[in-house]
N, C-alpha and C positions, 0 to 999 in steps of 0.2 A: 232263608229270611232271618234265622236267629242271629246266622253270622253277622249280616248286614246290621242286623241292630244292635248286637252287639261291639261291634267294630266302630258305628257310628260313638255309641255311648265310651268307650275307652279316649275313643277322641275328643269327646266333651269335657270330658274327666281332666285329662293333661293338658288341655286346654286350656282348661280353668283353673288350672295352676301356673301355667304360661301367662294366663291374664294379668295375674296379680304378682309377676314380678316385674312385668311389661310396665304396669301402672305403677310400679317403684321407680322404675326406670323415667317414665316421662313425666313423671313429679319431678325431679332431680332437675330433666332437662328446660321441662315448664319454667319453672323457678328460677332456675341457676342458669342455662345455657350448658350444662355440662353433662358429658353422656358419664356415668358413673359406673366403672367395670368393676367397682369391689362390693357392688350391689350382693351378689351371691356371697364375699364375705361374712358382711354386714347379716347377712338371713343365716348364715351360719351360727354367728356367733350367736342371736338374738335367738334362736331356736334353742342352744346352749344354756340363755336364760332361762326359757324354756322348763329344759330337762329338769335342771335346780327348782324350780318349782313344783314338779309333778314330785320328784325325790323327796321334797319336805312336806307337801299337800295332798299330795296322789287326785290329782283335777286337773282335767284337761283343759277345765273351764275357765279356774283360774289359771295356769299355766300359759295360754294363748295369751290372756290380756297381760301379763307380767314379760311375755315375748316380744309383747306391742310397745309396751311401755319402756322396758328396755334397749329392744331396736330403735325407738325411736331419741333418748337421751344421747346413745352412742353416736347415731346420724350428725345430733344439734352438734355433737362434741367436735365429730370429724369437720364439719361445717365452721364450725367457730375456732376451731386448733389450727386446722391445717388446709382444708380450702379458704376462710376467708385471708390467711394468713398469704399462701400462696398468689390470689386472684393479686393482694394488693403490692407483692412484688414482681410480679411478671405482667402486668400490665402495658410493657411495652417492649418491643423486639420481635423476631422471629417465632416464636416459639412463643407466645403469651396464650392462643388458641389453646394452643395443643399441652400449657403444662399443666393442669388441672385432668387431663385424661390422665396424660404418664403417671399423674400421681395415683390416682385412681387404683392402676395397675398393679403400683407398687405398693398398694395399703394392702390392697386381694391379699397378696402374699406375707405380707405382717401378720394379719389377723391368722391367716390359717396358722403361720407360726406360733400364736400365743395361743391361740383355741390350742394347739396341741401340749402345749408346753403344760398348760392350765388341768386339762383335760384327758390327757394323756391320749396316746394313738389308739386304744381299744373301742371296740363298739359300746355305743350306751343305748338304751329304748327307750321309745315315746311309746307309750300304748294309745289308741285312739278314744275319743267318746264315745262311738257309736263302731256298730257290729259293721262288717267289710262283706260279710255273706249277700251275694244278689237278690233282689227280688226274684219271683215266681212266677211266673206269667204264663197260663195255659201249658200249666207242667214241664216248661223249660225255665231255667234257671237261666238269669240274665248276670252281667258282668255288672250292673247299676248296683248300689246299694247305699245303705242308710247313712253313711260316712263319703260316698263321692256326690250324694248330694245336698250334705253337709259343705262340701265344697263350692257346690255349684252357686247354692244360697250365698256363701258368703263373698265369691265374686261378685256377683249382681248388687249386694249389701252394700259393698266396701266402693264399687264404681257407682251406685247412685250416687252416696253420700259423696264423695270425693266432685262427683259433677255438678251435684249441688253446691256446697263449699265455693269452686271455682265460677262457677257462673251467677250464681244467686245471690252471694253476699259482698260486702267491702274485703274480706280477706282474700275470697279469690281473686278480684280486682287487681289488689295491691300485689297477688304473687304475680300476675299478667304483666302490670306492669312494672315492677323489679326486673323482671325477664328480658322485656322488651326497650326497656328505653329508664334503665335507672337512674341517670343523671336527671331526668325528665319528674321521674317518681317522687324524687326525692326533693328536687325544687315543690310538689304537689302536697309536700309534709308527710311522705311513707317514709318509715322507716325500713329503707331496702335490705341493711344487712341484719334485723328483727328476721324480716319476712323472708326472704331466704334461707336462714336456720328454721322458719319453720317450715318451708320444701320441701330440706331433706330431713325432718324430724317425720313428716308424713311418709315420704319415703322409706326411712327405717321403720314404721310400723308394717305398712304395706309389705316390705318385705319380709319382717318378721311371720305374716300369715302364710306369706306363700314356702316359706322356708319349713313352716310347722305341721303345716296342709300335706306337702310334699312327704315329707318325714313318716305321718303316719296312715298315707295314701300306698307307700310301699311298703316294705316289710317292719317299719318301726324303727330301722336301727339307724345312729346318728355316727358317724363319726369324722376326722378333723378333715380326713385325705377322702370325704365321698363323691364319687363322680356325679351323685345326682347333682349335688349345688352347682357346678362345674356347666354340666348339660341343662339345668335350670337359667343360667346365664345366657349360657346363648340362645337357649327358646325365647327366653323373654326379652332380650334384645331385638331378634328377629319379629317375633310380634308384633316390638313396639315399631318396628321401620315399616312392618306389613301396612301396620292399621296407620301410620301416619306420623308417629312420635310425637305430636303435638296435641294429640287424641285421647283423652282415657275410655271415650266409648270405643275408640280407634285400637288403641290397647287389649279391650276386649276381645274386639271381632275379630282384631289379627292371632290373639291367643288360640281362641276357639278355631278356626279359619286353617291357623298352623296342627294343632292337636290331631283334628278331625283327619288333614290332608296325612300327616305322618303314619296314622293309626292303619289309612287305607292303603298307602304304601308297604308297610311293615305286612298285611296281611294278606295283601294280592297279588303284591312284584316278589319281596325277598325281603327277610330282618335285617342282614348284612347290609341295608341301605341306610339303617336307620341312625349313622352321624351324617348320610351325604342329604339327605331326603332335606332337613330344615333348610342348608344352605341353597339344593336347589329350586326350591320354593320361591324362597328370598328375591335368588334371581329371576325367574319367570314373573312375580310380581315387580318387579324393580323398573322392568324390559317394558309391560304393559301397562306401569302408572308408575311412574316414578316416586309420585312423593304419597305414595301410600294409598289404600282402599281411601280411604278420608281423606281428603287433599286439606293442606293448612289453614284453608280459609275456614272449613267446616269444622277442622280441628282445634281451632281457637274458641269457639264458641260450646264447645262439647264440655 
């Protein structure tokens, strides 16, 4: 019975770091139309700012919001530099889809190259706020603790507030419709390319949390070439295609949905599955709803 709930809660836990890069993820695509692959960059680096904070402050407290604040400047920047830059010359031709991914792709790998450069290839720590020792529960000791649900809390936080924002006020409006019909928006007096820099400025906060969550959810240590960010990326990608990508509650559930299903495979079939297990997830959801747990009508409104 321990196992089982403990098994359960390691899936909650990665889950809910899945969530929140998932949620970086369909901010981007919310807004922009664009699946953004240097997303894990982006929480790299922002985590980066991160570290420089905790080294001058030693606060995790401050540290997180100075992650947020800085993932989210870089985001405006890449938006304003080099994706508005791109959207307005490939607008036309074969390739106008798909060049805004390819760039994407190719930023992932800039950024690692200057986080290194910067940063050098050695490990750095984040030490967390809160103790990582499990709860006690009828004299067994659980995998949950005061720092995974530190995490949990602030998924749930960060997806109210976010689905608030989008449904409840004029700014989520104008990112709906930027997204959906900006020639339409913009004849409406939104200013489309405002509101899209702030997509992905929300984006790079979002991911900032999930990059710093991550960070001091495992052993603390950060460095340029870490396969977590790497493997962070495609959870959270996959997530965001489970729950619907048009979805931030959609985000969540695919996060949690994907955690919980990896955690049970890793511990009941074999670990050796645990790069094939998300993909084949993916697929078995893919196969029996195609456009996600949340399908787009319900994920418009979330």
């Amino acid at each position: 019975m321990i196992q089982l709930l403990n098994t359960i809660l390691i899936g909650v836990t990665a889950g809910g770091i899945y969530s929140l890069m998932a949620i970086s993820i369909v901010l981007v695509w919310r807004s922009t139309r664009v699946i953004n692959f240097a997303q894990a960059g982006m929480a790299l680096l922002s985590t980066y700012f991160g570290y420089e904070a905790m080294v001058q402050l030693n606060s995790f407290w401050i540290a997180l919001p100075v992650a947020m604040i800085g993932g989210a400047i870089f985001a405006a920047l890449v938006e304003i530099i080099l994706m508005r830059l791109l959207v307005k010359h490939s607008s036309t031709g074969p390739i106008a889809s798909v060049a805004p991914i390819i760039a994407t792709l190719g930023l992932l790998g800039v950024i690692r190259a200057v986080v290194s450069m910067i940063w050098g290839g050695q490990d750095v720590r984040i030490t967390g706020p809160l103790s990582n020792d499990g709860f006690s529960v009828g004299g067994e000791t659980l995998v949950f603790s005061p720092l995974k649900l530190l995490i949990l809390v602030s998924v749930v936080v960060l997806m109210l507030l976010l689905s608030i924002l989008f449904q409840k006020t004029n700014i989520g409006l104008a990112l709906r419709a930027s997204a959906y019909a900006p020639e339409i928006a913009r004849l409406s007096g939104v200013k489309v390319d405002l509101v899209r820099t702030l997509g992905w400025a929300l984006a790079g906060a979002a991911g900032a949390v999930a990059g710093m969550l991550q960070t001091v959810n495992g052993n603390g240590n950060l460095s340029p070439d870490s396969i977590e960010f790497s493997l962070l990326l495609v959870s959270g990608f996959i997530a965001a295609v489970i729950g619907g990508l048009e979805s931030l509650v959609g985000a969540v559930i695919g996060g949690l949905l994907l955690g919980i299903l990896i955690s049970f495979v890793l511990m009941y079939v074999s670990s050796a599955l645990f790069f094939i297990a998300p993909f084949v997830i993916l697929l078995a959801v893919l196969f029996i709803r195609p456009q996600g747990i949340i399908g787009a009508k319900a994920g418009r409104r979330a």
